[in-house]
C-alpha positions in Angstrom: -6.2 8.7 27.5 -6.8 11.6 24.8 -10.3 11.4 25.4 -10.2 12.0 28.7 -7.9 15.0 28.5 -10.0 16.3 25.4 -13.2 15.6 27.6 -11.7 17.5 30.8 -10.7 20.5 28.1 -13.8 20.4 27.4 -15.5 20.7 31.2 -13.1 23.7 31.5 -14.2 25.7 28.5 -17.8 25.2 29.7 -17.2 26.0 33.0 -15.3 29.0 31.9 -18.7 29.9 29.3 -21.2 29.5 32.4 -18.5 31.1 34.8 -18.6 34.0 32.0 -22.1 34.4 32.0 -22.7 34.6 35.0 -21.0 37.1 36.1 -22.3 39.4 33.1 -18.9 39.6 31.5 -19.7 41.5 28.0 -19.6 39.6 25.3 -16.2 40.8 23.6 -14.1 40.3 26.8 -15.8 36.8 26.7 -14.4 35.8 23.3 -11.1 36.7 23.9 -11.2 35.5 27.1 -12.3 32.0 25.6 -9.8 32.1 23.0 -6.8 33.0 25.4 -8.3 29.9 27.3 -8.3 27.7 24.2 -4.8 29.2 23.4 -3.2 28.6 26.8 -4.6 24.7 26.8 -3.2 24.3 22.7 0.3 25.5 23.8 0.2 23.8 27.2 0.0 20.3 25.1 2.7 21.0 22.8 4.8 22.8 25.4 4.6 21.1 28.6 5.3 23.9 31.8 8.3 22.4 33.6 6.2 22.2 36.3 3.8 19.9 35.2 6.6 16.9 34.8 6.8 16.1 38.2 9.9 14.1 37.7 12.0 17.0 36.9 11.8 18.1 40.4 13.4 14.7 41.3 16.8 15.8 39.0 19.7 17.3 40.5 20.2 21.2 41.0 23.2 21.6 39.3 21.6 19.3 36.2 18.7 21.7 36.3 20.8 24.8 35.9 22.2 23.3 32.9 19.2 22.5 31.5 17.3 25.5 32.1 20.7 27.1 30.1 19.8 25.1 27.1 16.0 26.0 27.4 16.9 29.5 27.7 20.4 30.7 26.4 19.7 30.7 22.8 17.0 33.3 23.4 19.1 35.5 25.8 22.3 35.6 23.8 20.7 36.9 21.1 21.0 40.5 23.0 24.4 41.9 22.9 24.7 42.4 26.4 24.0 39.3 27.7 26.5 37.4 24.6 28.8 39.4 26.2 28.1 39.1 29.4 28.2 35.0 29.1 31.4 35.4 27.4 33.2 37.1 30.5 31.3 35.1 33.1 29.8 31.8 32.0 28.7 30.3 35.4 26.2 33.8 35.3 24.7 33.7 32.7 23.7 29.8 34.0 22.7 31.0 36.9 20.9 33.7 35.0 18.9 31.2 33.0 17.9 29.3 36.2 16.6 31.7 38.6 15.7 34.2 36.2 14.1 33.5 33.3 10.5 31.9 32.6 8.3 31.9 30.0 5.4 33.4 29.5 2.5 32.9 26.5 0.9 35.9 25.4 -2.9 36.2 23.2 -3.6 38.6 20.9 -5.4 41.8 22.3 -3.4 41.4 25.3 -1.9 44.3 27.2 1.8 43.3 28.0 3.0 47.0 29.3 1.4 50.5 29.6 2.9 53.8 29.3 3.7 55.1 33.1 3.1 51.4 34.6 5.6 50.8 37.5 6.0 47.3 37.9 6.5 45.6 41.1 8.5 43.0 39.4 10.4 45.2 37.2 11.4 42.6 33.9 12.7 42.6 30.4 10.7 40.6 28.1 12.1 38.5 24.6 9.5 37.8 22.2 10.5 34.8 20.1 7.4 35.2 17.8 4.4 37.1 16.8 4.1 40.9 16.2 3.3 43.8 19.0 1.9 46.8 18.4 3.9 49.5 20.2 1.3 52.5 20.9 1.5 55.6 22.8 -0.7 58.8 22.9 0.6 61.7 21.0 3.2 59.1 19.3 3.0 57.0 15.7 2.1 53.8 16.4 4.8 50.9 15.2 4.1 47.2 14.7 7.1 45.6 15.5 7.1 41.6 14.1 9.6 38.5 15.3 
């Protein structure tokens, strides 16, 4: 069975490589492109995406809620307002964790906000490791490490 997941990782890199060359993407985008790829299938083994258990769709809504409060709760009640926001209304900050919160991997070299970018999907992001590089024009830049 691990050979044929390695094998099929391995049909999508090279896919990906003649997919990258053929559309004349430069070199530099290429690598990092290639090692976001490698990066996103590393972390995809060792942290499953709940949708890829099938089973878990099977498992009752209010079991789900309370799960997804486990998964995410210790990350969220780190910030003061939402400690004390789960400490006046419980049942929320559940419901918070549930509907919205997700998880998202992010490579280095990637671009996770600009300066002036309006976001359709306005959000608030919690880095639970790594370090960002804060930059701005006309402003110091800061490296900022969890």
């Amino acid at each position: 069975r691990l050979q044929i997941i390695a094998s099929a990782q391995s049909s999508q890199m090279s896919a990906l490589r003649r997919y990258l060359g053929d559309n004349v993407i430069s070199t530099s985008l290429s690598i990092r492109v290639q090692r976001n790829a490698h990066y996103a299938m590393v972390a995809q083994k060792r942290n499953a995406p709940e949708s890829s258990i099938e089973v878990l769709s099977m498992v009752s809504e209010p079991l789900r809620v309370e799960l997804h409060f486990e998964l995410h709760a210790p990350v969220l009640m780190g910030h003061t307002f939402f400690d004390n926001y789960g400490g006046v209304n419980s049942a929320g900050i559940q419901k918070l964790c549930h509907i919205a919160v997700s998880k998202q991997l992010v490579a280095t070299g990637d671009v996770v906000f600009a300066n002036m970018e309006h976001s359709a999907r306005p959000a608030m992001f919690f880095f639970i490791t790594g370090t960002l590089l804060y930059t701005q024009p006309g402003v110091m830049e800061e490296e900022v490490s969890v």
